[in-house]
N, CA and C atoms as a LAMMPS dump frame, in Angstrom:
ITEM: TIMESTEP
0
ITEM: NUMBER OF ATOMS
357
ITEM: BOX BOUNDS ff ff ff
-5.0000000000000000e+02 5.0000000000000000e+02
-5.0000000000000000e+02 5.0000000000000000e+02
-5.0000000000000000e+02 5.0000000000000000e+02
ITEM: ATOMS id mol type element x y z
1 1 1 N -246.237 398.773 431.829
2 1 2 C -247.034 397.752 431.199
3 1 3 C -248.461 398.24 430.943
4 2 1 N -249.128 398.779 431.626
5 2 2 C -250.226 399.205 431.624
6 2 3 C -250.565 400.576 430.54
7 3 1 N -249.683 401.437 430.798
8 3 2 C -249.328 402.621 429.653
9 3 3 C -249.122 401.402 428.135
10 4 1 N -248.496 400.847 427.974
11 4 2 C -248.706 399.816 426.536
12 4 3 C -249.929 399.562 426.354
13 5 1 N -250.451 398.617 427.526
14 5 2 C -251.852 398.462 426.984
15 5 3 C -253.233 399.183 426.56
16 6 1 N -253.089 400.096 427.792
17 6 2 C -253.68 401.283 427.204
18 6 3 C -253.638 401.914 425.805
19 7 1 N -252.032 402.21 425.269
20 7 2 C -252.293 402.622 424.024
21 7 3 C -252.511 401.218 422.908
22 8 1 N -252.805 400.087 422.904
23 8 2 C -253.147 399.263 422.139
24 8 3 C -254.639 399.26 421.764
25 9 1 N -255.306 399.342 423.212
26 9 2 C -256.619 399.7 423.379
27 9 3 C -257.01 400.845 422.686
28 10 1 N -256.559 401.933 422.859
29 10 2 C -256.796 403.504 422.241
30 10 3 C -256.81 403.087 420.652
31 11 1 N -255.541 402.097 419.998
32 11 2 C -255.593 402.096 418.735
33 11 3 C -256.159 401.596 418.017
34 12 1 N -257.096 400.431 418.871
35 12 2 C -257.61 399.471 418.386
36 12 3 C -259.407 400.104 418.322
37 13 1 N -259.524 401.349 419.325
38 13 2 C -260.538 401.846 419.016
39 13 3 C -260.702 402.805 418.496
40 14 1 N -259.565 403.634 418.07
41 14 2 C -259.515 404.569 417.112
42 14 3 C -259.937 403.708 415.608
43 15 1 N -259.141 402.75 415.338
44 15 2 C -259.334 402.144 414.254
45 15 3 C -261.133 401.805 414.01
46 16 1 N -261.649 400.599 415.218
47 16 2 C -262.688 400.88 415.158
48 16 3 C -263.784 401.996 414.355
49 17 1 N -263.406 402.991 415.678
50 17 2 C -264.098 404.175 415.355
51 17 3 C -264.095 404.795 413.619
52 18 1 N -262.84 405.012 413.14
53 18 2 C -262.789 405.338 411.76
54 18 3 C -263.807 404.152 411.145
55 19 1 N -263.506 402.829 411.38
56 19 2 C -264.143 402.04 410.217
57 19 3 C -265.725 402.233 410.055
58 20 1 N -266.258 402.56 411.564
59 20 2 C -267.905 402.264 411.98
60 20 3 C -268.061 404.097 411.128
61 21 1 N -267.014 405.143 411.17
62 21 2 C -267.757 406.178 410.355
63 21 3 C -267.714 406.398 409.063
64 22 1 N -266.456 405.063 408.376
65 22 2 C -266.57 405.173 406.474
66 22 3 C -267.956 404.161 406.3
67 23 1 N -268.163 403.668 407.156
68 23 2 C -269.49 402.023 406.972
69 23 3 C -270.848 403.19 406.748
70 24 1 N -271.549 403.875 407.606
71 24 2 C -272.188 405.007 408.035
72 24 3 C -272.856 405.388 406.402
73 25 1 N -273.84 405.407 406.369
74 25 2 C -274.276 406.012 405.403
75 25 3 C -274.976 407.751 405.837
76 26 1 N -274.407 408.607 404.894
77 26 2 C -274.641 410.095 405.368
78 26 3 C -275.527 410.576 404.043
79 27 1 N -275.796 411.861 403.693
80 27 2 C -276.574 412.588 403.505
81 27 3 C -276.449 411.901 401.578
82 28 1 N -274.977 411.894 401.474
83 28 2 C -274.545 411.8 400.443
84 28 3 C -274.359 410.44 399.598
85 29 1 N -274.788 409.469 400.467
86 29 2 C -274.769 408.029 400.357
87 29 3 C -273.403 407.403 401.005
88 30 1 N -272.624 408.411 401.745
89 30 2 C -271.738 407.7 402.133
90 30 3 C -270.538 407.344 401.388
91 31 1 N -269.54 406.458 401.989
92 31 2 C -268.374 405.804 401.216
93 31 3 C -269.308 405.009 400.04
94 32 1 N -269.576 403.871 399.847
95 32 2 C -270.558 403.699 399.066
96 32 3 C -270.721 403.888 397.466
97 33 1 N -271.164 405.243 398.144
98 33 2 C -271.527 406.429 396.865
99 33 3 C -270.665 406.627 396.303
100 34 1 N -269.516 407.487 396.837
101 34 2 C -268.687 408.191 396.852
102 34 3 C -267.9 407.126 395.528
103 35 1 N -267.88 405.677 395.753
104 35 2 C -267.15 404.723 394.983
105 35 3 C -268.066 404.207 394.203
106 36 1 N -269.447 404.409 393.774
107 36 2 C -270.142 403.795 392.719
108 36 3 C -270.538 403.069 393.032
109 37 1 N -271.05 402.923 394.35
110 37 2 C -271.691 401.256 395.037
111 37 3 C -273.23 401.673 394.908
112 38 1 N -273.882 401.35 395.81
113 38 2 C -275.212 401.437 395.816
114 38 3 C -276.036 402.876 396.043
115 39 1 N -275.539 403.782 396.214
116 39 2 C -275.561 404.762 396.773
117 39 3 C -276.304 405.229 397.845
118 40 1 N -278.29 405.376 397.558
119 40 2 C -278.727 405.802 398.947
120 40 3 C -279.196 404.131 399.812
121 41 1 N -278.894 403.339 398.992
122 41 2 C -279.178 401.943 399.765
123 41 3 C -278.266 402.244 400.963
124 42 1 N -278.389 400.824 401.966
125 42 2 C -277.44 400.485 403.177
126 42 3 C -277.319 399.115 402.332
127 43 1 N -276.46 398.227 402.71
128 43 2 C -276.186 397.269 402.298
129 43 3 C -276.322 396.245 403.884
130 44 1 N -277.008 396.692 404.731
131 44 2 C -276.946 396.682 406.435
132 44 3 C -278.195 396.549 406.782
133 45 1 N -278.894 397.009 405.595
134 45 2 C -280.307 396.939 405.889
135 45 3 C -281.298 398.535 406.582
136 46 1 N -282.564 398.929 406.059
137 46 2 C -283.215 400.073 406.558
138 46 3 C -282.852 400.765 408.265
139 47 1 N -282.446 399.671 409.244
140 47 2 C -282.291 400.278 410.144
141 47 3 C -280.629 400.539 410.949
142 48 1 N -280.087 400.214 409.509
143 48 2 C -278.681 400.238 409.759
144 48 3 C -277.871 401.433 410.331
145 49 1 N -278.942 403.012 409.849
146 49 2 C -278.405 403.733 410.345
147 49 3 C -278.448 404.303 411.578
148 50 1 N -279.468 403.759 412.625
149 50 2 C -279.807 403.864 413.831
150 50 3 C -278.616 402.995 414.906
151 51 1 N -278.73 401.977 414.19
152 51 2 C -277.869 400.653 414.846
153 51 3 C -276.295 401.781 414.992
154 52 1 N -275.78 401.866 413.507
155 52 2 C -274.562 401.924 413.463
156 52 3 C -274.337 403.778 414.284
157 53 1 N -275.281 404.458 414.345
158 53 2 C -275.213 405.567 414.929
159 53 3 C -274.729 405.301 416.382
160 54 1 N -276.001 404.801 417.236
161 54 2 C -275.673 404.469 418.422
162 54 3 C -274.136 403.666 419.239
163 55 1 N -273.616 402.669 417.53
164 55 2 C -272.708 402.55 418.163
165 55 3 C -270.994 402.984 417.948
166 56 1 N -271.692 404.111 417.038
167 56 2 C -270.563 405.706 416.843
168 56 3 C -270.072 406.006 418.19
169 57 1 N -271.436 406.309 418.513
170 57 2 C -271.723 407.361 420.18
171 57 3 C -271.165 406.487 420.943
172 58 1 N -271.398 405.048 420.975
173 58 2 C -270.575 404.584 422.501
174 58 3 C -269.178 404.726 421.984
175 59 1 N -268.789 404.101 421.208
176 59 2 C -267.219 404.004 420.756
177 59 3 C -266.351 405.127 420.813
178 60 1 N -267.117 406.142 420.449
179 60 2 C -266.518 407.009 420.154
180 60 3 C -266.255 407.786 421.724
181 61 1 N -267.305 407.583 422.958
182 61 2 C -266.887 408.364 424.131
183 61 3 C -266.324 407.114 424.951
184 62 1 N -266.136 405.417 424.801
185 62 2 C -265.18 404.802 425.048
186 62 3 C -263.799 405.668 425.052
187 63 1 N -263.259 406.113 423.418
188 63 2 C -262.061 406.393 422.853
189 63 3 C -262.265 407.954 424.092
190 64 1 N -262.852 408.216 424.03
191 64 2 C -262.31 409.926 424.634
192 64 3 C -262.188 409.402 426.415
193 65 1 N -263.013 408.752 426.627
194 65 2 C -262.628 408.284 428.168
195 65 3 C -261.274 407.704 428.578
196 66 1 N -261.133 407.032 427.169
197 66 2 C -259.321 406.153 427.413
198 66 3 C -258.585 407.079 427.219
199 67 1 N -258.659 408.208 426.139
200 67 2 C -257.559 409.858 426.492
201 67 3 C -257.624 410.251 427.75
202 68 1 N -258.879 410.686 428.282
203 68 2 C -258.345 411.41 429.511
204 68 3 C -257.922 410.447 430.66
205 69 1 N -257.952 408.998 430.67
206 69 2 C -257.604 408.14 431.554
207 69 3 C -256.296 408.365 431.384
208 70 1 N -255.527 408.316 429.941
209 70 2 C -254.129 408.044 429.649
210 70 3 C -253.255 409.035 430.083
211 71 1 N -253.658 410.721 429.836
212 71 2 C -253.925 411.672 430.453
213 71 3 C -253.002 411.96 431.936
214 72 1 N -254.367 411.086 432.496
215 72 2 C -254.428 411.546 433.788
216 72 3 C -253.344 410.465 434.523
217 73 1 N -252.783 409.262 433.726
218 73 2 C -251.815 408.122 433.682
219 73 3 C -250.366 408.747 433.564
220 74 1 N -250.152 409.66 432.785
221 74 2 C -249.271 410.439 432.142
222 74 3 C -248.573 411.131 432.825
223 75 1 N -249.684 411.936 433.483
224 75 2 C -249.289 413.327 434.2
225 75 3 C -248.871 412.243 435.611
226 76 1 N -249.356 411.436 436.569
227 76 2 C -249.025 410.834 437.411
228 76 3 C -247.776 409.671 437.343
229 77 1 N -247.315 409.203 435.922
230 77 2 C -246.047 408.65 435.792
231 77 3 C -245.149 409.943 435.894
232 78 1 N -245.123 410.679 435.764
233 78 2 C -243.938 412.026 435.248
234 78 3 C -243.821 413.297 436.442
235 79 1 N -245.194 412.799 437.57
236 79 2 C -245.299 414.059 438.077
237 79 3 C -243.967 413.693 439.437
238 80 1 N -243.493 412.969 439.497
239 80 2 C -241.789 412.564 440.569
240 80 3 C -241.138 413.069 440.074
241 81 1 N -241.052 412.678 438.514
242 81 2 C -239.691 412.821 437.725
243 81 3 C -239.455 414.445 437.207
244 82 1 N -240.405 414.964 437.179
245 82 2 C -240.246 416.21 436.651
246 82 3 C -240.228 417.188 437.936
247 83 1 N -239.383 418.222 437.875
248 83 2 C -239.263 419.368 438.812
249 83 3 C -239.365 420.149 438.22
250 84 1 N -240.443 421.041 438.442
251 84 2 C -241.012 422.092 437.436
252 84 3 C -240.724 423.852 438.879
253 85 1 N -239.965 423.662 439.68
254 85 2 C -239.464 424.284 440.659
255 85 3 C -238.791 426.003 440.146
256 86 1 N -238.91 426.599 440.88
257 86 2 C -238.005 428.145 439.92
258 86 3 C -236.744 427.56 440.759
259 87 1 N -235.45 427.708 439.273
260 87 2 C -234.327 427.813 439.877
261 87 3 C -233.815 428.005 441.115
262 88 1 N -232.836 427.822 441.772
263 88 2 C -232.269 428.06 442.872
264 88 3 C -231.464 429.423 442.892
265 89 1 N -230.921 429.84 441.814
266 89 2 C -230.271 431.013 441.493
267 89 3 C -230.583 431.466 440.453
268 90 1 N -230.872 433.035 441.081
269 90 2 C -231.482 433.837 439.5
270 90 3 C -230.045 434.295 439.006
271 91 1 N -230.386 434.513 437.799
272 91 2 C -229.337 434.99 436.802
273 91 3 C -228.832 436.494 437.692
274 92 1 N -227.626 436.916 437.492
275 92 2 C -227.185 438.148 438.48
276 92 3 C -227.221 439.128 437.338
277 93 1 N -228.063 440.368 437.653
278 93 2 C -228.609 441.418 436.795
279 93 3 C -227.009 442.307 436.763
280 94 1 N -226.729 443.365 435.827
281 94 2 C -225.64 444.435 435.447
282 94 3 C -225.852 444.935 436.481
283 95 1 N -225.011 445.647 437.057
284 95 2 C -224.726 446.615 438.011
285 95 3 C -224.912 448.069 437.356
286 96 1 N -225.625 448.92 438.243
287 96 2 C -225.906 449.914 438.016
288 96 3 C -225.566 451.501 438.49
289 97 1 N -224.787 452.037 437.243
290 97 2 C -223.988 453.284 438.068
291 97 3 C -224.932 454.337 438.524
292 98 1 N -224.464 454.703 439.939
293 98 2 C -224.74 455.778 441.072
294 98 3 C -225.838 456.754 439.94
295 99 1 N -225.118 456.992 439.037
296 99 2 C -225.57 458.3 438.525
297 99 3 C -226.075 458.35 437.324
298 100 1 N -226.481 457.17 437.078
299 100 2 C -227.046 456.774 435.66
300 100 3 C -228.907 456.362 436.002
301 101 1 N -229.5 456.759 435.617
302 101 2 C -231.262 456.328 435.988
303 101 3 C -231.441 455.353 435.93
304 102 1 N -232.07 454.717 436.642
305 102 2 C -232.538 453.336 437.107
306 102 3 C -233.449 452.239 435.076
307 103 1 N -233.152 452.987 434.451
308 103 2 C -233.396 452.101 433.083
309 103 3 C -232.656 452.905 431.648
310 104 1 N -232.176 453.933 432.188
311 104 2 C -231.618 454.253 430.982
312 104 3 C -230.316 454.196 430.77
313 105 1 N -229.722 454.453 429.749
314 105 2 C -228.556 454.339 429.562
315 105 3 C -227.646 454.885 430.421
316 106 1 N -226.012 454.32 430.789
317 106 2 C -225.368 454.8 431.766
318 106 3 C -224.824 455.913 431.41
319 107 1 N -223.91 456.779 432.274
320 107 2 C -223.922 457.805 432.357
321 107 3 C -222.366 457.763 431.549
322 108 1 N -222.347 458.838 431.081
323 108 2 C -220.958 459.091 430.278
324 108 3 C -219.845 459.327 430.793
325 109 1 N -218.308 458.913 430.571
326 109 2 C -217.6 458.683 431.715
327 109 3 C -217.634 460.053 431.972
328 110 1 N -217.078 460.511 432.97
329 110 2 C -215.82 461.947 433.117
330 110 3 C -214.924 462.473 433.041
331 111 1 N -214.365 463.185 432.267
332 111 2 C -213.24 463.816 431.565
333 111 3 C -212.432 464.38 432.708
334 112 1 N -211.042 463.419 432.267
335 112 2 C -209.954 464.143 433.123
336 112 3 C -209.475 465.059 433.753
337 113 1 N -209.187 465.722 435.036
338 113 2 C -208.813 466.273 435.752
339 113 3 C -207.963 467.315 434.988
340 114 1 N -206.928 467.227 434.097
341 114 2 C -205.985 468.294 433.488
342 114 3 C -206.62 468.676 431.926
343 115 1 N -208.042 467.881 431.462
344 115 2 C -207.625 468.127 429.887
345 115 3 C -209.831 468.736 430.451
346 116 1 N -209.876 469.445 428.946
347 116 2 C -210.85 470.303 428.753
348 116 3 C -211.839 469.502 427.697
349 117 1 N -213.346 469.331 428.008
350 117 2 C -214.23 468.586 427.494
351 117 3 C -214.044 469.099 426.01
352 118 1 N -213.881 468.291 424.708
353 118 2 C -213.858 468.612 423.727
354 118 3 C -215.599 468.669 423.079
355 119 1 N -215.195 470.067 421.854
356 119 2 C -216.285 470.943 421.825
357 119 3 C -216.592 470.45 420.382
C-alpha cells in the first residue's frame, strides 16, 4: 500500500515539476515565445522568475528525496525474497588427461601395440 502511494506522489510531482519548468521564463522567452505569446514578458508578473525558481528547487529535491526513499523501500521489500547466494554446486569442470598440460589441448591417443605410427 504504501509502495502505491508513494508512486502516486512521485507522479504527481514529476508532473508538477515539468509544468513549473514549461511556465519558467528562460533566456529565450520561454514556452511563451517559443508559441508566439508574449515573449520576454512573464504573464506572472516582474518577479515571477524568482518566485517560480525557488519553487523549481524545492519541488524538484522533494521529487529526488521520494526516489531515493522509494529506493531504499525497494531494496528492503525484495531484500527476503531475493537470494543473491553463490550456488550450492559448481558446475563439474572436464577431466584432465595425466599427460596432457594443464590448459592445452589433450594429448593424442596412442597407437596400437602391433601396428606402426603412420608416416
Amino acid at each position: 500500500m504504501w509502495n502505491m502511494l508513494l508512486m502516486v506522489v512521485m507522479f504527481v510531482a514529476a508532473v508538477v515539476l515539468i509544468l513549473l519548468v514549461l511556465v519558467q521564463r528562460g533566456k529565450g522567452g520561454g514556452l511563451a515565445g517559443a508559441l508566439g505569446g508574449m515573449g520576454g514578458q512573464s504573464a506572472f508578473g516582474t518577479k515571477a522568475g524568482d518566485t517560480f525558481t525557488k519553487i523549481t528547487i524545492g519541488v524538484a529535491t522533494f521529487w529526488i528525496l521520494l526516489c531515493v526513499v522509494s529506493v531504499g523501500a525497494l531494496r528492503h521489500r525484495t531484500a527476503g525474497k531475493l537470494d543473491v547466494a553463490a550456488p550450492t554446486q559448481a558446475p563439474a569442470a572436464p577431466s584432465q588427461d595425466a599427460g596432457s598440460p594443464a590448459g592445452g589441448p589433450p594429448a593424442a591417443p596412442a597407437a596400437p601395440a602391433g601396428e606402426a605410427p603412420a608416416k
